[in-house]
N, C-alpha and C positions, 0 to 999 in steps of 0.2 A: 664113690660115684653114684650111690644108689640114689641118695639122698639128693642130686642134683636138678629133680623135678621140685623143693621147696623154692630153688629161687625165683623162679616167674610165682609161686603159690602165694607166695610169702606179701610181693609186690599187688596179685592179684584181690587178694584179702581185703589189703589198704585201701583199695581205690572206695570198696561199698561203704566201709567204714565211718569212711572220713565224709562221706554225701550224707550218711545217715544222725551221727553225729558229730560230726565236724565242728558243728558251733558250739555245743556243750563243753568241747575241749579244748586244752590251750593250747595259743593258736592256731585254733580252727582245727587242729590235725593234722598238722603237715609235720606234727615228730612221728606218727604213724608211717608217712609216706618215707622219710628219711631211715627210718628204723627198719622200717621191710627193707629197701633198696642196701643199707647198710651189713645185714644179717643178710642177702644174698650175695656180695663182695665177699664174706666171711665164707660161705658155703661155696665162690669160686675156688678160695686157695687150697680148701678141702677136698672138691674134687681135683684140682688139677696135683697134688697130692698123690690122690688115688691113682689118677690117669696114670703119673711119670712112675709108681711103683704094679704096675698091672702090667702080663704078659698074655702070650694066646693061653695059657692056662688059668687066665682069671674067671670067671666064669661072666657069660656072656661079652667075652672079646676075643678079635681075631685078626688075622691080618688076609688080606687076598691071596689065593694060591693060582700063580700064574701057570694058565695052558699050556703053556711052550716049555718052561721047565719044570714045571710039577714044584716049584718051592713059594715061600710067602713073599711078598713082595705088598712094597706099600704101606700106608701108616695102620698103627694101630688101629681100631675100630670097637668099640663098646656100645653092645645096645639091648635095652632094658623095654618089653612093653608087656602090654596088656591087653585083651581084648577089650574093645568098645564096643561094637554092636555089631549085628550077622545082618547081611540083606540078603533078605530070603529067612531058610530054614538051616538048623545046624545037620550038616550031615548029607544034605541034598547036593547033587553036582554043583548048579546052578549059583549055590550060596557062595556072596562071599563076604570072608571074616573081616571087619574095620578094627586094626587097632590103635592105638594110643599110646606112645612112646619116646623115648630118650635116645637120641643119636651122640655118643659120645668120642670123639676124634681130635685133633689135632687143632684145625679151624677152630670146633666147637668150642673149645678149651679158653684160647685166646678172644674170641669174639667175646664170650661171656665176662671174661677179665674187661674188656674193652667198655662195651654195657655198662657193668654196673658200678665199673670207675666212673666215668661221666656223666654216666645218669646221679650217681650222689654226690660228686661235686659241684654237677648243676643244679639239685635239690636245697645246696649245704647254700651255694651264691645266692639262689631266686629268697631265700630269709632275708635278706637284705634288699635286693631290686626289688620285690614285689611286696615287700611292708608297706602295708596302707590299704591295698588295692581291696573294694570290699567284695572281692570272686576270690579272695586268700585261699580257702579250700578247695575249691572247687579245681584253683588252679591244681593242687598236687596231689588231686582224684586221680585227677587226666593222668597227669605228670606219670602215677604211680598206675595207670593202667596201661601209659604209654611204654612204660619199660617194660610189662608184665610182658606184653604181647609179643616185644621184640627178642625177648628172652626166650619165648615160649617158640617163634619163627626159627631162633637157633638152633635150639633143642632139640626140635622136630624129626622122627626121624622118618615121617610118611608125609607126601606130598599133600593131600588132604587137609592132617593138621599143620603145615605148614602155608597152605590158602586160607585157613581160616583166620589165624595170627598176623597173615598178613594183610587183610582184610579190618583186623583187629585195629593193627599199623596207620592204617589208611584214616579211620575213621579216626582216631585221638589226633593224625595229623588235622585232621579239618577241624575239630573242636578246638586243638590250641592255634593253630593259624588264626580261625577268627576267633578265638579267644575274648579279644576287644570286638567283638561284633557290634555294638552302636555305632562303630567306622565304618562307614561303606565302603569305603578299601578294604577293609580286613575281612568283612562277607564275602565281598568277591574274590579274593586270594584264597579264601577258602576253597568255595565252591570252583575256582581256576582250580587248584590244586585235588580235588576233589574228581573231578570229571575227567583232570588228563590222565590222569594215572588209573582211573577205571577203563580208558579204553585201551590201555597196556593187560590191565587185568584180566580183559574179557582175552588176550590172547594167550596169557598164561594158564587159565582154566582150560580154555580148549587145548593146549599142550598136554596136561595135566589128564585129560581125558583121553586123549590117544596112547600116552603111556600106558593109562588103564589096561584101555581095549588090548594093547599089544599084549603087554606084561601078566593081566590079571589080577594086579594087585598097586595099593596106589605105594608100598614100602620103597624106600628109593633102593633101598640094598638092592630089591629084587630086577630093579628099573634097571639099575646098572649092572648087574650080573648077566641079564639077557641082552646090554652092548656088549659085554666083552664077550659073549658065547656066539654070539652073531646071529642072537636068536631073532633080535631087532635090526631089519638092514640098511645100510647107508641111508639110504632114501630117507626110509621115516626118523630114520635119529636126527638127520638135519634137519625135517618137517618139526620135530618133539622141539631141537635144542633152538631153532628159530623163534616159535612161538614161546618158550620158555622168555627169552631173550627181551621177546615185547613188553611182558611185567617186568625186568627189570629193565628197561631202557625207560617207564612211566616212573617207578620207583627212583632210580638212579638219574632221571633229569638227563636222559642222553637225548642226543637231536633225534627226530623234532617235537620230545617230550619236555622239554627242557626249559618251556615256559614259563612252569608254575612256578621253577622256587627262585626266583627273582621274588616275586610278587608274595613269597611264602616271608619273606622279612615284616611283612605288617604284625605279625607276632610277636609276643614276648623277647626282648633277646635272649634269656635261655631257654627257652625253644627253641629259638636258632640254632644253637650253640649243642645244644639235644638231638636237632634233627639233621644236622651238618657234620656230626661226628659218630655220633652211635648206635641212631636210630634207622629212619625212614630214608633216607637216599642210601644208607648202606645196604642196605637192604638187599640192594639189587644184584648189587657188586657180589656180595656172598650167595646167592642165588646161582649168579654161572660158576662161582667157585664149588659152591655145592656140590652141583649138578656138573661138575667137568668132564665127567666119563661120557656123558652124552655126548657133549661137545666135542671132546676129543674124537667119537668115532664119526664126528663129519669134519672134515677139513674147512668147508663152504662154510659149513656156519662158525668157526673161529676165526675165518676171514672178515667177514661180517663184524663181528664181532670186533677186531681189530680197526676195521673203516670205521664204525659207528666211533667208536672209541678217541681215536685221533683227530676226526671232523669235528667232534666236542670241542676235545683238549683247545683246539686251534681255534675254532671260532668262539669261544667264549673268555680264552685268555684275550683277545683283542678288543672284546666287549668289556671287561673287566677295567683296560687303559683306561678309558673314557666314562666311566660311572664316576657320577658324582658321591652317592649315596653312600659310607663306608659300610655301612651293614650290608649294602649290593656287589659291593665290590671283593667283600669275602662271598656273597652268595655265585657268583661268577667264576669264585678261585675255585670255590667245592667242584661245579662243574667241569671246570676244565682238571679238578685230578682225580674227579671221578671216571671221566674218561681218559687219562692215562690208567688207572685199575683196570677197565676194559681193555684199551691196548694192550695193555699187558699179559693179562687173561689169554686175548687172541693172537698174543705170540708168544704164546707158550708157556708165560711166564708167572705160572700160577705162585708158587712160594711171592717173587715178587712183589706181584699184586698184593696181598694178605696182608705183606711185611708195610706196604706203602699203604694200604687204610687202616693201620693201625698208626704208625706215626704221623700218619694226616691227621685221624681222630684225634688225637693229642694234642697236636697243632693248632687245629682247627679251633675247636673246643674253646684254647686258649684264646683264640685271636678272637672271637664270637665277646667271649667274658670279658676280655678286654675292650673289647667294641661298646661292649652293654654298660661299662662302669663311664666311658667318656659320655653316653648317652646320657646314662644317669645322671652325673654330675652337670654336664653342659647342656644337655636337652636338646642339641643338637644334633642332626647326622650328616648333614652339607660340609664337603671335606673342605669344600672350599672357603667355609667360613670358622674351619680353625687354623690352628699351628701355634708352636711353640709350648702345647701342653706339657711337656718334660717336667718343664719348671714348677707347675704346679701339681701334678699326678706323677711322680718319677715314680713310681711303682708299676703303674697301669704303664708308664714308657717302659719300663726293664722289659717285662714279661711279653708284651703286643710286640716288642721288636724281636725277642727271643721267636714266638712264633713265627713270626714273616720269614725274619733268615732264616728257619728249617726248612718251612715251606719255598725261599728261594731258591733252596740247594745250598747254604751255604756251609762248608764244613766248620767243626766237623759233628754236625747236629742232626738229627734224626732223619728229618726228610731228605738231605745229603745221603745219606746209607742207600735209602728207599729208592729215592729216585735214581742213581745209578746202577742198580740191580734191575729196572724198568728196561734200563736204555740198554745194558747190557744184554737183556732177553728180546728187543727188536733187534737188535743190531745180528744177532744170531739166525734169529727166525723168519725175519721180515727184508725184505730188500732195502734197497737205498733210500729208496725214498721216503723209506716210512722211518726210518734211521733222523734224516736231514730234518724233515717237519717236526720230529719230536723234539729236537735241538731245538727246532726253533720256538716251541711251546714252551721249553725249559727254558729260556731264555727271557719270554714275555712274560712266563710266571714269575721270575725273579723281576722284572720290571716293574710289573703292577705289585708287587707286594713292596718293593721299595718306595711308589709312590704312595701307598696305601700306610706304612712307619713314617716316612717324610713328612708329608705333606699337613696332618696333623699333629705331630710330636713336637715335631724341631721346625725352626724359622722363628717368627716372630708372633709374638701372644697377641691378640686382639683384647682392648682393653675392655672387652664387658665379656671375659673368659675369666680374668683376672680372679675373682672369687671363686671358683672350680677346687673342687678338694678331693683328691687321691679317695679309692675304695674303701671301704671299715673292713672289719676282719672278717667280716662274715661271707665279702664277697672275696677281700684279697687272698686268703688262706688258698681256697680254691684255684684262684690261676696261681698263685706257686705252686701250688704242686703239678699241677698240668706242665709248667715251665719245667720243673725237674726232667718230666717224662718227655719233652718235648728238646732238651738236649741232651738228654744220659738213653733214650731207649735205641737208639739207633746201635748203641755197642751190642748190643744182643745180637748182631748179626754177625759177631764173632765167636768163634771157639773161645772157651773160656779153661783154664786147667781145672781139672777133675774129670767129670762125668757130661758137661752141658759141652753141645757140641754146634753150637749156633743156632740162628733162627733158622735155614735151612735144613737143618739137620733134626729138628723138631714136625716142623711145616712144612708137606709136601706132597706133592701128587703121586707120583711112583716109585721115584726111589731119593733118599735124600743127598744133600749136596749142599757142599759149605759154601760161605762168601764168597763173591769171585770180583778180579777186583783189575778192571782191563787198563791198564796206564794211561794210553794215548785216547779212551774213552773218560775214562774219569777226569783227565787233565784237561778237556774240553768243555765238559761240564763246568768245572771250578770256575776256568776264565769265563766260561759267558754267564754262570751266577755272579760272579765278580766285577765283571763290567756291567752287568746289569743296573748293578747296584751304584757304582758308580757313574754311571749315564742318570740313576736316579735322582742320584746328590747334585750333580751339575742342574738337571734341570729343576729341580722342583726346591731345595735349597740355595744353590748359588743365583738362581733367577733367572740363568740364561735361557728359560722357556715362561713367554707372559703365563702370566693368570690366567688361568681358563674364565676365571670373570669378563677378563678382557678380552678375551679372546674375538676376532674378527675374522669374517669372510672364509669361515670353514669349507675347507675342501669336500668335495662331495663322498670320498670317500670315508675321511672323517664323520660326515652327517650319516653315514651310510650305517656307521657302524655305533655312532649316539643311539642309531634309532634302533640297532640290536637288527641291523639287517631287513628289516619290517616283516619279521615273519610272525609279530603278533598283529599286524594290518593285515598281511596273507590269511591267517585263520580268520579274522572280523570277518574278510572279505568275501572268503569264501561260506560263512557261516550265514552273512545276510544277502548275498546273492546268489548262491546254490543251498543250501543243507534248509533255508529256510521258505524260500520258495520253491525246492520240492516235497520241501512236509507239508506246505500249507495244499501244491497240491494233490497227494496224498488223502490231505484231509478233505479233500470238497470230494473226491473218489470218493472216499469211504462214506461223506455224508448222502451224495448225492445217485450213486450206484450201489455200492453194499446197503447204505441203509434203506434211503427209500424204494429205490429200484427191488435189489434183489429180498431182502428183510420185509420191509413194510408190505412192497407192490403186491405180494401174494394175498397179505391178509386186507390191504385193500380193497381188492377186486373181491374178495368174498364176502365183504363188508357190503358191499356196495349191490354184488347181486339178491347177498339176503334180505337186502332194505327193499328192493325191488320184487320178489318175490313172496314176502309177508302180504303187500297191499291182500290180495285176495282172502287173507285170514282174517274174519270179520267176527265172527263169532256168533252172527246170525242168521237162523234156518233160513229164512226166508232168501238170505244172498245165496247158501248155496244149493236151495231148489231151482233158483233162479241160474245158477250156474249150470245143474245140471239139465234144466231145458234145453238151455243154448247149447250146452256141447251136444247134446240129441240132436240139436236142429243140424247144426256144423254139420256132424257125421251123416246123416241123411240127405245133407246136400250134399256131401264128397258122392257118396253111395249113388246117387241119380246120377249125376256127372257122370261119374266113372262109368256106372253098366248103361248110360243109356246113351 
């Protein structure tokens, strides 16, 4: 486990490398960026290795020792650092020590597995999408600095170096976003994706800094040792875990953050397919999982936490029906199950959540590479101007529908496991109502993901598709394997004979807990993934719903929900009739009071008296004998005046 700071090193190496000489090498460098990312997958199974043979005797791990009964309680925990740097002086009260460190745990473990799975089989795909392109290297600089950072956010085991990584995060997201920057779409998808998620960030820094203040130190260990001692009280841990929450809701695209990564599709699709499963909207999600013990010691804010969570889920599955664009219509799916991970989160249902962004990541990933190869071949993204590709890509069909059904729920495949472990932790923690709407989100997820396999796979081929030809190896290998994980990972949520005692029992906040597996929930689940699915075939196969081509005289509610609600007219709206006409007047303030009034006026006026009071400096006797006459005279007339 010691050795598990090379894998962000290893990725971080690559990035200068390949900028510096990239062109010198073949192709450009990107077996560089492939080989880091590769030789960090190697260095996961290594630590996670170490992790599963390491106890509180290993040296630097331990497990929590609960107040109440004096025993350990809670997962392992491994943590390796170093000092970084003193502010201040070593030795002095005042100082304090910054280190730089490896947080080694359960999450940690998986998350890293998760990374640097998909980051190199998006590396091993984009050899094949992005042949040609003359930014080759450049592209899998980023790529390989992209993962470094996310690795490094994992790792993290102090709040600080975990701002900075994520920070890291942010920036590679805007370089591959606009990636194709000659589009002016892709600039401003950027820079959209760029701004909304800094003004989450500026709330997570100021979290980050209250922690400080409270704690004294930015280590999380220590952050969450003084919630559970109640050194930290109610009040500020829900002020800490709220504003925590703001970076991940900018990160994770939760409402009303939730703008950018629609518009984050002008990118590469494995970038998508990078940023949608392993990277930058995960981000967030493992943020409150992180940081749970905060959370946990306020109730309000995993209430929060939960609303924010379900109002996603819910309003972006419905935005999902109606997208035309199949690259948008998976970037709608990610939203809405990233906000079931928050729900989840916020009803308690930490293991859950974990379980459910990892076989989403799988999933997803998939569906993304699958999305990119119809692109590639058809050059198309208008769902409504394919169908019937089976017949000519039955590969890219196997694998694209394998994703969907997981992501429908259907059994008995990954996201089936996931999301029933979701529902079982609302249904436990959350009242009815939050119970009812998450049905019903499960329900419109399996919908839009059946019209999402439908609607271009199967029906009828358009004849200028006809020449379209299935993935080469370079891309296909890739989503098979993602396909494997994407219906065999979901069994890991069972005991297994021997020693592995589930995903539960691996993963988990306090104490762990195997599969649970509620009947008349889960048998709720299946039919409405099942009818979903079948509501999809009736309409978008058998044709009993027109063509959205043809479509006429849309209901308002319908238009309501084309247009995503109009809450990007809301921001325009308020950006060019408030935010911009009170900067501008701000700025006549600042030009016409701060600067010339308060700034200039002073040295104006002593500009203006010294010009006035030079005249008499002439530099000739004669003026000022002539001066002093007159003032003689002056004062001899005051004099008579006065005494006489």
């Amino acid at each position: 486990m010691t050795w598990a700071w090379l894998i962000p090193v290893l990725s971080f190496a690559a990035a200068p490398l390949i900028v510096v000489a990239g062109r010198f090498l073949p192709g450009k460098g990107s077996f560089l960026a492939i080989l880091a990312i590769a030789a960090g997958f190697g260095l996961f199974w290594l630590t996670l290795s170490g992790f599963l043979e390491a106890n509180t005797s290993t040296e630097g791990c331990a497990r929590i020792v609960s107040a109440e009964t004096g025993k350990e309680s809670g997962p392992l925990t491994c943590q390796y650092e170093k000092t970084w740097f003193y502010a201040g002086l070593p030795g002095l009260e005042d100082s304090v020590e910054l280190t730089w460190g490896i947080l080694i745990d359960p999450v940690t473990v998986v998350m890293l597995g998760l990374v640097t799975f998909v980051a190199l089989m998006v590396q091993v795909y984009s050899l094949g999408y992005m042949r040609g392109d003359p930014k080759f290297g450049w592209y899998y600089a980023v790529h390989a600095l992209f993962a470094a950072s996310m690795l490094t956010l994992v790792l993290a085991d102090n709040f600080l170096l975990l701002y900075v990584s994520w920070e890291l995060v942010g920036a590679c997201s805007y370089l591959l976003i606009g990636f194709w920057h000659e589009r002016p779409a892709a600039r401003e998808a950027a820079k959209k994706a760029f701004v909304v998620t800094r003004i989450g960030d500026v709330g997570m820094l100021v979290g980050i800094l209250l922690l400080w203040r409270e704690v004294g130190s930015f280590e999380m260990s220590a952050a969450f040792e003084a919630v559970r001692n109640g050194a930290i009280g109610e009040g500020t841990a829900t002020a800490a875990a709220l504003l925590l929450f703001l970076g991940a809701m900018g990160k994770s695209a939760q409402f009303p953050f939730h703008v950018w990564l629609p518009d984050a599709m002008e990118g590469p699709t494995p970038v998508s397919a990078l940023i949608h499963a392993a990277t930058m909207v995960v981000a967030g999600v493992y943020l409150v999982a992180r940081a749970y013990p905060i959370f946990e010691a306020s109730g309000s804010a995993l209430l929060v936490v939960a609303i924010i969570g379900l109002l996603t889920a819910l309003m972006s599955s419905t935005i999902a029906l109606v997208s035309t664009d199949l690259k948008r219509i998976l970037a709608y799916s990610t939203i809405s199950h990233l906000g079931l991970m928050m729900l989840s989160l916020g009803a308690f249902g930490y293991t859950a959540a974990v379980f459910h962004l990892l076989a989403h990541g799988f999933a997803k990933a998939l569906l993304f590479l699958g999305a990119g190869s119809v692109l590639h071949s058809t050059e198309e993204q208008d769902v409504r101007n394919m169908g019937g590709l089976r017949r000519v890509m039955p590969l890219t069909t196997i694998v694209f529908s394998i994703g969907a059904l997981s992501l429908g729920g259907i059994p008995i495949l990954s996201g089936f496991w996931s999301k029933d472990e979701i529902l079982l932790a609302v249904s436990q923690h959350r009242n009815v109502v939050f119970l009812i709407l998450t049905l019903v989100t499960a329900f419109l997820s399996a919908l839009y993901m059946a019209r999402a396999m439908f609607v271009p796979f199967f029906g009828q081929l358009p004849a200028k598709l006809e020449h379209v030809h299935d993935a080469p190896p370079s891309m296909a290998v890739p989503m098979a394997l993602l396909a494997v994980l994407a219906v065999g990972f979901g069994f890991l949520a069972f005991n297994w004979p021997g020693e592995y005692v589930g995903f539960g029992g691996f993963v988990f906040d306090a104490k762990p807990h195997g599969f649970e597996f509620l009947v008349w929930l889960g048998a709720i689940s299946i039919v409405l993934a099942v009818v979903a699915f079948a509501i999809g075939y009736v309409l978008y196969i058998r044709g009993a719903y027109r063509s959205e081509r043809e479509r006429a005289g849309k209901s308002g509610l319908v238009k309501m929900v084309e247009s995503k609600y109009y809450i990007d007219e809301v921001y325009q709206w308020t950006i060019d009739r408030l935010v911009l006409i009170f900067a501008n007047f701000i700025g006549l303030f600042d030009r016409a009071v701060v600067n010339d009034l308060a700034v200039n006026g002073p040295a104006n006026t002593v500009r203006h008296v010294g010009i006035a009071l030079r005249v008499h400096i002439t530099g000739h006797v004669y003026s000022y004998a002539l001066g002093m006459v007159a003032g003689t005279l002056v004062v001899a007339v005051i004099w008579w005046i006065v005494a006489g």
